[in-house]
C-alpha positions in Angstrom: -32.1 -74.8 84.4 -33.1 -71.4 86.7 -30.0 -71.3 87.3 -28.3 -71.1 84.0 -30.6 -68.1 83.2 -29.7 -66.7 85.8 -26.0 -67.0 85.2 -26.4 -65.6 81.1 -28.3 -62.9 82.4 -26.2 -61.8 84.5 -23.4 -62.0 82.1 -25.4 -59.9 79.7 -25.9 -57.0 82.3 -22.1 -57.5 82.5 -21.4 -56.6 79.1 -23.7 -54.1 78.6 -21.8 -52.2 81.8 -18.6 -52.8 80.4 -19.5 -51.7 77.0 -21.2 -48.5 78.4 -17.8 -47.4 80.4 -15.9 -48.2 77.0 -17.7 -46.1 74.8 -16.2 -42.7 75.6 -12.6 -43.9 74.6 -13.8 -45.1 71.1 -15.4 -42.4 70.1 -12.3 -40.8 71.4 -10.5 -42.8 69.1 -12.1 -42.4 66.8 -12.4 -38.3 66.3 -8.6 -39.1 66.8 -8.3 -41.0 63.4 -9.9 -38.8 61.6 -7.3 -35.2 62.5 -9.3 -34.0 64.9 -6.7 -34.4 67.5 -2.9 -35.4 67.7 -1.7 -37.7 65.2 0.6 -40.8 66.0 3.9 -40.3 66.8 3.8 -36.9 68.4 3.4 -35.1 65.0 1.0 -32.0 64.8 -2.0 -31.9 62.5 -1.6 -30.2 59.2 -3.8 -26.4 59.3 -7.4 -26.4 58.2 -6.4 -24.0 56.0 -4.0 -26.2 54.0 -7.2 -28.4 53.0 -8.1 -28.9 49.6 -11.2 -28.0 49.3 -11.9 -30.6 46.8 -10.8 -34.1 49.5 -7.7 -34.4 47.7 -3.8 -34.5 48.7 -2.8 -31.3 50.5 -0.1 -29.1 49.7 3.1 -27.8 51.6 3.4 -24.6 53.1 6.4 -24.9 52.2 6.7 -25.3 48.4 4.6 -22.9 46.8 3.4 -24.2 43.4 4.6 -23.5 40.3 1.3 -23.2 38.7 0.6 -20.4 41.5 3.8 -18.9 40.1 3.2 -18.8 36.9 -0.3 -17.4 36.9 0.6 -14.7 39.2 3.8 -13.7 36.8 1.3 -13.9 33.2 -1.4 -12.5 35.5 1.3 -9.7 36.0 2.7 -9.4 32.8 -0.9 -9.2 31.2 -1.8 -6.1 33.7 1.7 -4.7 33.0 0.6 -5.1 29.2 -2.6 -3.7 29.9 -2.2 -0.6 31.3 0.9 -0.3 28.7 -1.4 -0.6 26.1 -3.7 1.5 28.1 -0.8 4.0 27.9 0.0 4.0 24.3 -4.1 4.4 23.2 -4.1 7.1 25.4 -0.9 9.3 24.0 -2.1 7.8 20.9 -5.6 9.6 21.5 -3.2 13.0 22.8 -1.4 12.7 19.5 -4.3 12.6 17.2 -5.9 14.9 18.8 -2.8 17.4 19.2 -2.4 16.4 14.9 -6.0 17.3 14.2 -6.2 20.5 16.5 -2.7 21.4 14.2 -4.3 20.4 10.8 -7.8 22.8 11.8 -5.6 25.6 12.9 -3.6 25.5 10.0 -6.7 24.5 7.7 -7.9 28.2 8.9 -5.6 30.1 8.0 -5.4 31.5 4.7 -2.0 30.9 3.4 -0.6 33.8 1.1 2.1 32.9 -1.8 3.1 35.7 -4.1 4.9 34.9 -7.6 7.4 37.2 -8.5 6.5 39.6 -6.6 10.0 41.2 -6.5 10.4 41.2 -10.0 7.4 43.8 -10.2 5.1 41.3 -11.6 2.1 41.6 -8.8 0.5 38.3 -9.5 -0.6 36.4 -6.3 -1.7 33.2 -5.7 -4.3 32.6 -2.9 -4.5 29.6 -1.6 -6.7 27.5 1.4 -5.1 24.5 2.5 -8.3 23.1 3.5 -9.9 22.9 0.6 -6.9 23.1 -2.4 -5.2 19.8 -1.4 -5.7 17.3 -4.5 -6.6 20.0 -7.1 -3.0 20.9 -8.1 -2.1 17.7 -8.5 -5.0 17.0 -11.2 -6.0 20.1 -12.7 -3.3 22.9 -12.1 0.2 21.7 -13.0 2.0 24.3 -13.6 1.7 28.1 -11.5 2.3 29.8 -14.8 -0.6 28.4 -16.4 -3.2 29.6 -13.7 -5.8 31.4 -14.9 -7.5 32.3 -11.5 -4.4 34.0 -10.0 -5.2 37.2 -9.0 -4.0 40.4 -10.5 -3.5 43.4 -8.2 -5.2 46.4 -9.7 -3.4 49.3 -10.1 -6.2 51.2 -8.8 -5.7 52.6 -4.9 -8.4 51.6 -2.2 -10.1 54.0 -0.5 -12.5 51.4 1.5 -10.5 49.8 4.7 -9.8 46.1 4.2 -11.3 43.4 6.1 -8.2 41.6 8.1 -8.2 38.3 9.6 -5.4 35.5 10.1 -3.0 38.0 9.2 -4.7 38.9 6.1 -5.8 41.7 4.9 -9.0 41.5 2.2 -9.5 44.5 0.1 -12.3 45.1 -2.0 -13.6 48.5 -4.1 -17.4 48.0 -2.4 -19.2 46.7 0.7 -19.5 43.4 2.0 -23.0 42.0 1.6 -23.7 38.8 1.8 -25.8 36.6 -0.3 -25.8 32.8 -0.3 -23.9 31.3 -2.8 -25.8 29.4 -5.8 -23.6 27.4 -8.7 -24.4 28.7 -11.6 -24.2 26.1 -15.4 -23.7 28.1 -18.8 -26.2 25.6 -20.7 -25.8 21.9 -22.0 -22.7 21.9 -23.4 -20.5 23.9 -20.0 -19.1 21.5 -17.9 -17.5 22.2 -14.8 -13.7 21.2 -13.7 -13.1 17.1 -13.1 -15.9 16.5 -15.5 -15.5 13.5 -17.7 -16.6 12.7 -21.2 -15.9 9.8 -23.5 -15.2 11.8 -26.9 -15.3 15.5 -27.6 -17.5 17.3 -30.0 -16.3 17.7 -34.5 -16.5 21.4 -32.9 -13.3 20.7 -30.7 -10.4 22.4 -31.7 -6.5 21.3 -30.5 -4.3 24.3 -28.3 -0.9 23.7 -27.4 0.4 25.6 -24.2 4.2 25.6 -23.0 4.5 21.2 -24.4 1.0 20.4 -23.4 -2.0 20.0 -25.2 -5.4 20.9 -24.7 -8.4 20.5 -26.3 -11.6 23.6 -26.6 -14.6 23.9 -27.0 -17.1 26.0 -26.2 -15.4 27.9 -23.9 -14.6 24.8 -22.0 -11.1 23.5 -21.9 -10.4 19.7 -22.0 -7.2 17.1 -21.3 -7.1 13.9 -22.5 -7.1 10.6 -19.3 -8.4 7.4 -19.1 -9.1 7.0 -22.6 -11.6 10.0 -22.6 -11.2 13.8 -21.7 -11.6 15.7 -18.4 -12.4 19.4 -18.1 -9.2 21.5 -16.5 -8.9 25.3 -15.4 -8.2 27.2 -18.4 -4.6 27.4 -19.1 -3.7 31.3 -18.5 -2.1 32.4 -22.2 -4.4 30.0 -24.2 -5.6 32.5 -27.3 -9.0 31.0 -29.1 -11.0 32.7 -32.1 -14.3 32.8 -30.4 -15.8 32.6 -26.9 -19.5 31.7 -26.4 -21.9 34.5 -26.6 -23.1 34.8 -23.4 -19.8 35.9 -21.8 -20.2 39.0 -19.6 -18.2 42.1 -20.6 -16.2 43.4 -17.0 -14.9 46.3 -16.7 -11.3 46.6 -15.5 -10.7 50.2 -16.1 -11.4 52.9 -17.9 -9.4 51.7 -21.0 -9.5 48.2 -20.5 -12.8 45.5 -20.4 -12.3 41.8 -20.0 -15.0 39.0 -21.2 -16.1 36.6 -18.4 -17.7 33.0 -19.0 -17.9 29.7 -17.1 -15.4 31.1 -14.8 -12.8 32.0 -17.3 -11.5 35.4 -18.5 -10.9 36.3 -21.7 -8.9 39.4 -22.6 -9.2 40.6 -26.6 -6.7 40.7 -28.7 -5.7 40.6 -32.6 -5.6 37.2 -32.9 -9.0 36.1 -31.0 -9.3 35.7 -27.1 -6.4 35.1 -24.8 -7.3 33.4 -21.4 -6.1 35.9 -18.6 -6.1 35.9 -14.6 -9.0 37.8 -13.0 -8.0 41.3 -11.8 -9.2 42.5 -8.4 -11.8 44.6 -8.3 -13.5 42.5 -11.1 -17.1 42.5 -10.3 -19.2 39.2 -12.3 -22.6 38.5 -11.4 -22.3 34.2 -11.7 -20.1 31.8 -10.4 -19.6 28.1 -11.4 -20.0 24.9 -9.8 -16.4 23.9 -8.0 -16.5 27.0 -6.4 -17.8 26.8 -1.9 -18.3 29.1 0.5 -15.1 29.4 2.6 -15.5 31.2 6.1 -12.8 34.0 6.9 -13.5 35.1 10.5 -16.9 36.8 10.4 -17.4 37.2 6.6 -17.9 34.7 4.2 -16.2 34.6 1.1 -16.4 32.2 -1.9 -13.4 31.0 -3.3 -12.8 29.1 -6.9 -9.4 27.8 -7.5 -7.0 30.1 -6.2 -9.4 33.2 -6.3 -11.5 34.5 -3.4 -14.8 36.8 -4.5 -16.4 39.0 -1.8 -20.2 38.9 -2.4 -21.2 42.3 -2.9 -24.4 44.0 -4.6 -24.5 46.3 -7.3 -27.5 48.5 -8.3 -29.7 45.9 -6.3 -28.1 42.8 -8.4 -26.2 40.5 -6.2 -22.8 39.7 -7.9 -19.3 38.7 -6.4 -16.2 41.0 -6.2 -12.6 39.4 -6.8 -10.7 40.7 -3.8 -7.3 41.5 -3.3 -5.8 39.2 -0.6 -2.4 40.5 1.2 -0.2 40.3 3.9 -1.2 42.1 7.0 1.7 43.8 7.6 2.3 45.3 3.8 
């Protein structure tokens, strides 16, 4: 019995050595297995760098993949797109700016248009883009109807004119500025656009070149949208009576014109005729429709196609209708 014990024990020393010494090659084996050596059949291991980082299947060097493809070409196309875009916003954002740096330059200068000048008839029309865009259309159809087109007085100047923008401003007195404050003829005055649903028994009917017109009060209505609108007094319009509290003006020494709610009146045998203001002209009220419009360093106020220099007059402040002309005449 000793001796069988003997005999197992040494046989278990036995494999213990043996399975000492054979450890090294399994573990060996092992790391083998699992790539980190050489692989069977002489073939090298694929590069760590080829490892999908998720376990998976790894891909081939040598096939790049068509999903790497095609996000690089949209990822392209979309930069290409983008700084395209970036491209047109930005000539886009030239172009404005180059239109609206044209529209302010021309919005500031004071374009000149003289009717029939040649003829001898020295009418002129003075007009400001920037603020006499829309008005034509609605209120002022026809030129020959205008009654704030300026007529040059026969009278010389002795006073230098004020020039700007290749115009030349002349007036008979100083410039001295005062701000400008819209003055309303009573209840029944109603400035131009002004809209009413029916007119007063009062209302009389003018006709003027195929269009009518309808008075009253020394205000001048069209018929629209089933009711009337006030309009600038068509120039040649003759009417009985004008309200009394026109202001007489004095043209000359012969001649005095009558002045109300922005209108002139000139008499005549058959009532009052409406008639362009002449320069020189001097009225101490202007209406509402009329702004402040700067020229240069002066200020000037300007009512349909007229400009008025503010000026005062034996202390009063009033408003001068200037003569506007061509620098170079």
């Amino acid at each position: 019995m000793k001796r069988k014990m003997k005999k197992l024990s040494k046989l278990i020393v036995f494999c213990g050595i043996i399975a000492m010494l054979g450890a090294p090659d399994m573990a060996e084996a092992q790391r083998l297995r699992h790539g980190g050596g050489a692989s069977r059949g002489g073939a090298t291991a694929r590069p760590a760098g080829n490892k999908s980082i998720n376990g998976g299947a790894y891909r081939s060097p040598s096939r790049p993949s068509n999903l790497q493809n095609r996000n690089f070409s949209n990822n392209r196309n979309r930069t290409n797109n983008n700084f395209s875009s970036q491209g047109n916003r930005t000539n886009n954002v030239r172009n404005t700016n180059n239109r609206n740096a044209n529209n302010r330059n021309n919005n500031t200068r004071v374009s000149n248009i003289k009717s029939n000048n040649r003829t001898g008839n020295n009418n002129r029309i003075n007009i400001d883009n920037s603020t006499n865009i829309n008005v034509n259309r609605n209120v002022r159809r026809n030129v020959n109807r205008r009654s704030t087109v300026v007529i040059r007085n026969p009278r010389p100047y002795y006073r230098p004119p004020y020039r700007y923008g290749g115009f030349s401003f002349y007036c008979y007195r100083p410039y001295y500025y005062h701000p400008f404050v819209p003055y309303y003829w009573g209840p029944v005055w109603h400035p131009w656009g002004f809209f009413i649903a029916s007119l007063a028994a009062t209302a009389i009917v003018i006709s003027i070149e195929n269009e009518k017109y309808h008075y009253d009060q020394g205000v001048f209505y069209q018929e629209s949208n089933g009711g009337y609108t006030v309009v600038e007094a068509p120039s040649g319009a003759t009417v009985k009576t004008i309200p009394s509290g026109s202001e007489q003006v004095v043209i000359n020494e012969t001649t005095n014109n009558y002045y109300y709610g922005g209108t002139y009146y000139e008499k005549s045998d058959d009532g009052y005729t409406v008639v362009p203001p002449t320069s020189g002209s001097v009225v101490t009220n202007l209406p509402d429709g009329a702004e402040e419009v700067k020229v240069g360093d002066q200020t000037y106020v300007k009512y349909g196609d007229t400009y008025y220099q503010p000026v005062q007059v034996e202390g009063k402040n009033k408003y001068e209708v200037a003569d506007v002309q061509d620098a170079d005449q």
